[in-house]
VEXROLO-974452 format. One record per residue (C-alpha): residue number from 0; chain; x, y, z. Coordinates in steps of 0.1 Angstrom, whole numbers, plus 5000, padded with zeros to 4 digits. Layout:
seq|mol|xx|yy|zz
NUM|A|X|Y|Z
...
//
This chain:
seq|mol|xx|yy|zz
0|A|5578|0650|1926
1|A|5587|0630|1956
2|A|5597|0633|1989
3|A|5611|0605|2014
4|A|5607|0613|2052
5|A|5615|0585|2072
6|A|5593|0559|2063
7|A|5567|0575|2048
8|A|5563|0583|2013
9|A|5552|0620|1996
10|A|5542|0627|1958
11|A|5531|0655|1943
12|A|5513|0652|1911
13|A|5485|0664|1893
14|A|5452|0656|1896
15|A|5451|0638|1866
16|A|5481|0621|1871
17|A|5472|0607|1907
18|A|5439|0593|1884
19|A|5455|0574|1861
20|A|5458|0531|1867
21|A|5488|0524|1846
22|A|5521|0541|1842
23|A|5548|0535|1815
24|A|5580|0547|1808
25|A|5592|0559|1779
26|A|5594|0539|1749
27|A|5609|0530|1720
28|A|5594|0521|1687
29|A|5603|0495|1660
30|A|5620|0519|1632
31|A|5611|0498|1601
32|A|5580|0474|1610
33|A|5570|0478|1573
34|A|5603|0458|1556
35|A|5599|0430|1576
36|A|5592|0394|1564
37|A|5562|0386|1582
38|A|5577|0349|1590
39|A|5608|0363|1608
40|A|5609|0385|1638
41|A|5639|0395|1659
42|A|5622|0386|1694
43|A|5595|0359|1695
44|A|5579|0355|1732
45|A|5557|0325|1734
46|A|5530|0335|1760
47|A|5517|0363|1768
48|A|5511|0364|1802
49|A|5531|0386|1833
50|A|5569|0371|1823
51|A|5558|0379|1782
52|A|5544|0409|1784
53|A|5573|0425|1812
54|A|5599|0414|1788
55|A|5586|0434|1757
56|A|5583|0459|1777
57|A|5614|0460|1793
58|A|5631|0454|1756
59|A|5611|0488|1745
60|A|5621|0511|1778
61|A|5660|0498|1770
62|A|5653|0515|1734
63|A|5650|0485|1714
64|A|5642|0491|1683
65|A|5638|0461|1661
66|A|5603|0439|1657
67|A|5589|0420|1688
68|A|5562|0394|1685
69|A|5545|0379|1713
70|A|5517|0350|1704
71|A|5496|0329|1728
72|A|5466|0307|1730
73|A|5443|0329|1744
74|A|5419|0351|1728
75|A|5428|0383|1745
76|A|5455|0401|1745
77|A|5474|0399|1778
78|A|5455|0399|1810
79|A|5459|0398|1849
80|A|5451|0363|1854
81|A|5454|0362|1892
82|A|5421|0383|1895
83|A|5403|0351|1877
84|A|5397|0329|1912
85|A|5396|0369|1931
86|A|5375|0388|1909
87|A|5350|0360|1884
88|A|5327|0381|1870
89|A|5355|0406|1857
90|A|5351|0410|1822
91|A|5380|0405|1794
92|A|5383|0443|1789
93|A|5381|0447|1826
94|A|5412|0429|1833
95|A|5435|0436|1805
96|A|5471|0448|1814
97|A|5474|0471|1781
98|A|5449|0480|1761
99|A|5448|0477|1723
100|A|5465|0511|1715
101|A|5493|0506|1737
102|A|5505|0474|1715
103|A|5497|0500|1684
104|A|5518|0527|1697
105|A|5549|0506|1706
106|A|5548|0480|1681
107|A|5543|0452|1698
108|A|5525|0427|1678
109|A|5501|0400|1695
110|A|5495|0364|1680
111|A|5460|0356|1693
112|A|5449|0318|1694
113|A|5480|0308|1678
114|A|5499|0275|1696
115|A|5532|0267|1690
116|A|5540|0227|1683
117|A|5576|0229|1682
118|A|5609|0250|1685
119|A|5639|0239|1659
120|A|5669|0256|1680
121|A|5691|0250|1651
122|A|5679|0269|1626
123|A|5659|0294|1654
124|A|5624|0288|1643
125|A|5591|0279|1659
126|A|5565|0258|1640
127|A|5527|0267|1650
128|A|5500|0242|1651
129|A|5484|0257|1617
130|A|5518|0249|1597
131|A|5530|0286|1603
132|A|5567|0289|1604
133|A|5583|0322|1623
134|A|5621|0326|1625
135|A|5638|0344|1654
136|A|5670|0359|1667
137|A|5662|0357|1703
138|A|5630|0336|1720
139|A|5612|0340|1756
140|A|5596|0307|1766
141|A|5570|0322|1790
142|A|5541|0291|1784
143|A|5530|0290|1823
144|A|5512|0260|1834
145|A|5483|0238|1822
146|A|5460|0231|1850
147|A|5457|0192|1860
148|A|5420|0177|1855
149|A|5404|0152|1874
150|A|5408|0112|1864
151|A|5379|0096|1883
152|A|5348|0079|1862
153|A|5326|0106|1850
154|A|5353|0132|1848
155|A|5338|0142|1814
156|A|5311|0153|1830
157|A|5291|0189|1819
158|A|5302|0216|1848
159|A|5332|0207|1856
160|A|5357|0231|1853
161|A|5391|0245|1850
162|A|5398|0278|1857
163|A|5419|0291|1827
164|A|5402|0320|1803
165|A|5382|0348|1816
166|A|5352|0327|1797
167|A|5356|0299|1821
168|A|5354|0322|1854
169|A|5322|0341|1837
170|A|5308|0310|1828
171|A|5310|0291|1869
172|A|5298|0328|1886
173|A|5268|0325|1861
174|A|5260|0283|1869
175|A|5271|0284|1905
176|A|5246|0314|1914
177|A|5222|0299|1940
178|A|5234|0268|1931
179|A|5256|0236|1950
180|A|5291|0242|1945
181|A|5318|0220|1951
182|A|5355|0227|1949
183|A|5383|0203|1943
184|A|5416|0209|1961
185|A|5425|0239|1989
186|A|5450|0255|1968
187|A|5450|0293|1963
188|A|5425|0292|1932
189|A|5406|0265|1949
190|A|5406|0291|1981
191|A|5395|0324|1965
192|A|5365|0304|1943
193|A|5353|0290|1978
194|A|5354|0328|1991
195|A|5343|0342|1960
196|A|5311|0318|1955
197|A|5302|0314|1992
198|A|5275|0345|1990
199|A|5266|0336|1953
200|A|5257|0299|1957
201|A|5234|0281|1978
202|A|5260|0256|1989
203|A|5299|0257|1982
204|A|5320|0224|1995
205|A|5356|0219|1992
206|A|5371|0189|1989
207|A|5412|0184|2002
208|A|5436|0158|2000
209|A|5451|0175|2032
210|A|5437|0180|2063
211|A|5438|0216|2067
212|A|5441|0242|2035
213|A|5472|0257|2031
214|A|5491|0234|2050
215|A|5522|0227|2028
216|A|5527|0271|2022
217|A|5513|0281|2057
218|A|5515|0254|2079
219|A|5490|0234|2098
220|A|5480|0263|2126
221|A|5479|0291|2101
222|A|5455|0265|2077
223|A|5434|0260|2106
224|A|5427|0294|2117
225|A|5418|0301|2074
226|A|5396|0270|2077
227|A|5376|0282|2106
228|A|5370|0316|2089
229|A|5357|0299|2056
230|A|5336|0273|2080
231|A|5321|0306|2095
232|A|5313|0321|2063
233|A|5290|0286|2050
234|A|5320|0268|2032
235|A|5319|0229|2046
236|A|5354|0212|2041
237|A|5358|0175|2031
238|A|5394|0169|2038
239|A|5419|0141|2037
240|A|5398|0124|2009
241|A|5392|0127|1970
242|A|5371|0126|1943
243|A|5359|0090|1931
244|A|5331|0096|1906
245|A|5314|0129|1888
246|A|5276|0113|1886
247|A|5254|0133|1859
248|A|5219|0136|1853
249|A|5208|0146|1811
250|A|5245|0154|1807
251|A|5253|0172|1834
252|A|5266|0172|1868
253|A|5243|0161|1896
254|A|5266|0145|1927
255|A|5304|0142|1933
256|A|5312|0109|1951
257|A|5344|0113|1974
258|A|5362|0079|1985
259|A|5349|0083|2022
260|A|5316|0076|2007
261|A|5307|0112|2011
262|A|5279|0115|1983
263|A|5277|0157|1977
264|A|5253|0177|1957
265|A|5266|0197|1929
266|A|5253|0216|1901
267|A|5294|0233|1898
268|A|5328|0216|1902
269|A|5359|0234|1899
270|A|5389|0221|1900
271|A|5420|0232|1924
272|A|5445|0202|1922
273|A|5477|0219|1914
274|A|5489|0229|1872
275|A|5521|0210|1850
276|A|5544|0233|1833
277|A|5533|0238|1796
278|A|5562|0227|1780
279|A|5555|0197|1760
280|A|5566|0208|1729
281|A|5596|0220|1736
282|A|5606|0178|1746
283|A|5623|0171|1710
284|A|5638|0204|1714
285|A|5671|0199|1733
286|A|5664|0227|1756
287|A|5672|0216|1792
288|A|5634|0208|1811
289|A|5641|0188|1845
290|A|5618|0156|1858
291|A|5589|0176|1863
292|A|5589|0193|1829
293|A|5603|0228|1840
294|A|5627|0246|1820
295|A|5661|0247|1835
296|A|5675|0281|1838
297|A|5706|0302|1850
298|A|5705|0337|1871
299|A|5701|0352|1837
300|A|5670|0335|1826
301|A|5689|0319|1798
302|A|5686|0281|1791
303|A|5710|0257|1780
304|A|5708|0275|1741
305|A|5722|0304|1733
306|A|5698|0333|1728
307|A|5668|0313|1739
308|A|5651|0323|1776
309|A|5625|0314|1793
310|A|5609|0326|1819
311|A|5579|0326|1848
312|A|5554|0296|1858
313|A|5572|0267|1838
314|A|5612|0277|1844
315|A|5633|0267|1879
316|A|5658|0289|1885
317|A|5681|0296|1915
318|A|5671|0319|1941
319|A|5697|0338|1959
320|A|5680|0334|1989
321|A|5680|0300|1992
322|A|5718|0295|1985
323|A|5712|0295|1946
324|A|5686|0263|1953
325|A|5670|0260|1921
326|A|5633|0264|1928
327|A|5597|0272|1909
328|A|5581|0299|1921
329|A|5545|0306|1905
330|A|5537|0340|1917
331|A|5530|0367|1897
332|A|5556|0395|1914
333|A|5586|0367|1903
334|A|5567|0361|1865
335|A|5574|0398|1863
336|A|5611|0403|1875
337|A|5618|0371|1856
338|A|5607|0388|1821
339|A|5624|0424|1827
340|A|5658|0399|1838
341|A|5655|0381|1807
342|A|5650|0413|1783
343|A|5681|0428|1798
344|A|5701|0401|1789
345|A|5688|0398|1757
346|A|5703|0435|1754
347|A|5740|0420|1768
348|A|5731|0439|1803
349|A|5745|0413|1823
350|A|5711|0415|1847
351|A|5714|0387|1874
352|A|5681|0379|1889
353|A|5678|0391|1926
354|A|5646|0394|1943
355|A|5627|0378|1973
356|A|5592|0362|1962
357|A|5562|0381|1973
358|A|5530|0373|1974
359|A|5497|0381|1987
360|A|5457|0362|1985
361|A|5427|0379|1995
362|A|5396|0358|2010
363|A|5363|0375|2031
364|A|5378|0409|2030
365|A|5409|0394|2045
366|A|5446|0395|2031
367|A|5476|0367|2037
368|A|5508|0383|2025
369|A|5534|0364|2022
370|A|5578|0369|2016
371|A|5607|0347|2010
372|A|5606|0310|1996
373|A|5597|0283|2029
374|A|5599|0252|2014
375|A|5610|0223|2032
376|A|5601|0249|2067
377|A|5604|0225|2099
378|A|5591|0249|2124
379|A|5564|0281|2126
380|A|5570|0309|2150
381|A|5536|0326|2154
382|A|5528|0357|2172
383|A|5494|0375|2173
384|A|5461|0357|2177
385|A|5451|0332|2149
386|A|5418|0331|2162
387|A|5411|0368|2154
388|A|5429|0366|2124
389|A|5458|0391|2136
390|A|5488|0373|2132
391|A|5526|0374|2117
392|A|5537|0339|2114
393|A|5577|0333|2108
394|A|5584|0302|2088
395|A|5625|0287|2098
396|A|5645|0260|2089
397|A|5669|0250|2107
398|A|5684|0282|2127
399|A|5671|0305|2098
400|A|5640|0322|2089
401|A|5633|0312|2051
402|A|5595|0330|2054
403|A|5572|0350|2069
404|A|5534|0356|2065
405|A|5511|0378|2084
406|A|5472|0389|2082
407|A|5464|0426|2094
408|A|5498|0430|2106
409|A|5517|0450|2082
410|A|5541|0464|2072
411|A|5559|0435|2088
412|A|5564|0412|2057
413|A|5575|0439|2032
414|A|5604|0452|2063
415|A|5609|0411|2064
416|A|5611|0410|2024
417|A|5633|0443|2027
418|A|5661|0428|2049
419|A|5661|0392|2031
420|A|5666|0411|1997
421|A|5700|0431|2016
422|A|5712|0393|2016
423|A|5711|0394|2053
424|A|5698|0366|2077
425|A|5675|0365|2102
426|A|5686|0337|2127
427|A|5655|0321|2147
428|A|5684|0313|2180
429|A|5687|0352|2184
430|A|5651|0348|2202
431|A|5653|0382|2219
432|A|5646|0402|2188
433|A|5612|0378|2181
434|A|5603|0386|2218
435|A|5611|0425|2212
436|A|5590|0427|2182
437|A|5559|0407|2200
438|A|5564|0431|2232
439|A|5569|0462|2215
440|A|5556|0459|2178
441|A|5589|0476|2166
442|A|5607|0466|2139
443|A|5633|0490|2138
444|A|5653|0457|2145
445|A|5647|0440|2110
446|A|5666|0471|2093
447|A|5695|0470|2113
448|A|5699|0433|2126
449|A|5711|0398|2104
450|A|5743|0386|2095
//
């Protein structure tokens, strides 16, 4: 049961209910699994991570009935791959999104370690790397990315690594303990590593291109204040320089040479420089991918081809609130609505997407949340004090506010992620609603206020 009182939120539930992790709706099951040829499916999703998994899901609450097969590269079956740079040492089993039974009781079959080379759109079938053949009536693209490795001499290197499989997080906790870490590139994975490893190794430096973290999503003020707290908790930044040579010793990584001259101990590198959309076989295909290799969508998920989507890290698609701008947006929350938009229309539901992109990162016990899309922001309204890390930061362009982010001052960016989703606009030149909020702390303004 529950029970809405103004803003707050009341359910009343069993004990054993309130205990349980995971929730699912009612679902259907495939009616005749047993007559099927095992080289023809009626829904094939390639990748199985948030955007895969959502979408056989969603297919299965709508009462689809017919066979589903997801397949993927990985070894497990679907897992929260955010909590890999948050949580290292988590186990696969730890972090899976549905157990084993769950696929069992709903029919939704897994292809583990199985890569797909190429999609022949004509006659709707994928080829595998092993020579397997599967035919399909409908196909989810859902690859993701490929993380980008280093090129400098000595990039082959022992200990250097990508963050990709639950393996490769186990396997840095395990060398980097009590040992010199250094991290390549402030992004969000390179981020929660530093803050992860920074009371497990003896040394942990991060190395940036930029010269504050977070600049390009946060802005230069916000990156600084998130710099000083990783400076105070033993992370040393090397910034606005790069990697020039991996040096090894027996095999293995001894020193990282940055192009300052900056010669840094390292037993550990992991690398933070930023991921390509995996979509390289899908380049003979004549499915619509852009300059930079992401697949080109409409509101509906749905490509250039008829009955084939696609869907989370490697898709652009256009986001309402920036005017329909097509935009990539690799969060986790969009991966999600992206896969239960692209089931529905697989189904004829005539599902648009609609949803402002959330976000949060955790670092030191401390949580950045983060709403609507601020690309291209020219100016940072900040109120709060950066230096104590109590802040709500409102990210404009032009006379609108495109984006907020805030540390230990919510609920402000979900009411901000509430009124952008309405379709309403917050306009930075109506200043006396900024200055009521930073007086006051009410926000009874964001409900009621925007054009």
């Amino acid at each position: 049961q529950v029970k809405i009182e103004k803003e707050k939120v009341y359910i009343r539930a069993s004990k054993q209910a309130l205990q349980t992790q995971r929730r699912t709706k009612m679902m259907a099951k495939c009616i005749s699994l047993s007559n099927y040829n095992l080289s023809s499916t009626n829904v094939l999703i390639i990748g199985a991570g948030a955007a895969g998994l959502v979408c056989a899901e969603t297919l299965r609450q709508e009462g689809f009935s017919d066979r589903i097969v997801m397949c993927t590269m990985d070894r497990h079956l679907p897992y929260d791959r955010p909590k890999l740079s948050k949580s290292m040492d988590s186990h696969p089993e730890q972090i899976t999104l549905r157990p084993k039974e769950f696929f069992c009781t709903y029919d939704i079959e897994v292809l583990t370690e199985m890569q797909v080379a190429a999609v022949d759109i004509k006659n709707k079938t994928a080829m595998f790397k092993d020579g397997f053949k599967m035919e399909y009536n409908k196909l989810l693209i859902a690859t993701g990315n490929t993380p980008k490795a280093l090129s400098c001499k000595g990039k082959e290197v022992e200990n250097v690594f990508n963050i990709r499989t639950p393996e490769d997080a186990n396997r840095v906790v395990k060398l980097a303990t009590s040992k010199n870490v250094v991290i390549v590139g402030a992004s969000f994975l390179g981020m929660e590593v530093a803050a992860y490893l920074a009371e497990r190794a003896h040394s942990v430096s991060l190395v940036e291109l930029e010269e504050v973290p977070f600049k390009k999503s946060f802005g230069e003020r916000v990156g600084r204040a998130v710099m000083k707290m990783f400076e105070s908790n033993r992370v040393k930044f090397y910034m606005q320089t790069e990697v020039s040579e991996l040096r090894e010793q027996e095999g293995k990584l001894k020193e990282v040479v940055l192009k300052s001259g900056k010669v840094l101990r390292a037993d550990v590198c992991v690398v933070g420089v930023g991921a390509v959309p995996a979509t390289g076989f899908l380049k003979q295909s004549g499915i619509n991918i852009d300059s930079k290799g992401f697949i080109v969508v409409n509101k509906m998920m749905q490509t250039n081809i008829p009955g084939v989507f696609a869907a989370g890290d490697a898709v652009t698609f256009p986001l309402a609130l920036r005017n329909n701008k097509k935009v990539n947006v690799p969060h986790w929350q969009m991966a999600h609505m992206h896969g239960r938009v692209a089931a529905l229309n697989m189904l004829a539901h005539g599902m648009e997407i609609s949803t402002v992109p959330y976000l949060w990162t955790a670092m030191f016990g401390k949580s950045i949340r983060y709403a609507g899309h601020g690309e291209g922001f020219d100016d940072v309204v900040i109120q709060g004090d950066l230096d104590e890390l109590k802040f709500v930061a409102f990210y404009t362009k032009s006379d609108e506010v495109v984006a907020v982010a805030s540390m230990n001052y919510d609920p402000i960016v979900s009411k901000v992620a509430e009124v952008l989703a309405a379709g309403r606009t917050i306009r930075k030149r109506d200043r006396r609603w900024f200055f009521l909020f930073f007086r006051t702390g009410d926000m009874s303004w964001l409900t009621g206020k925007g054009s």
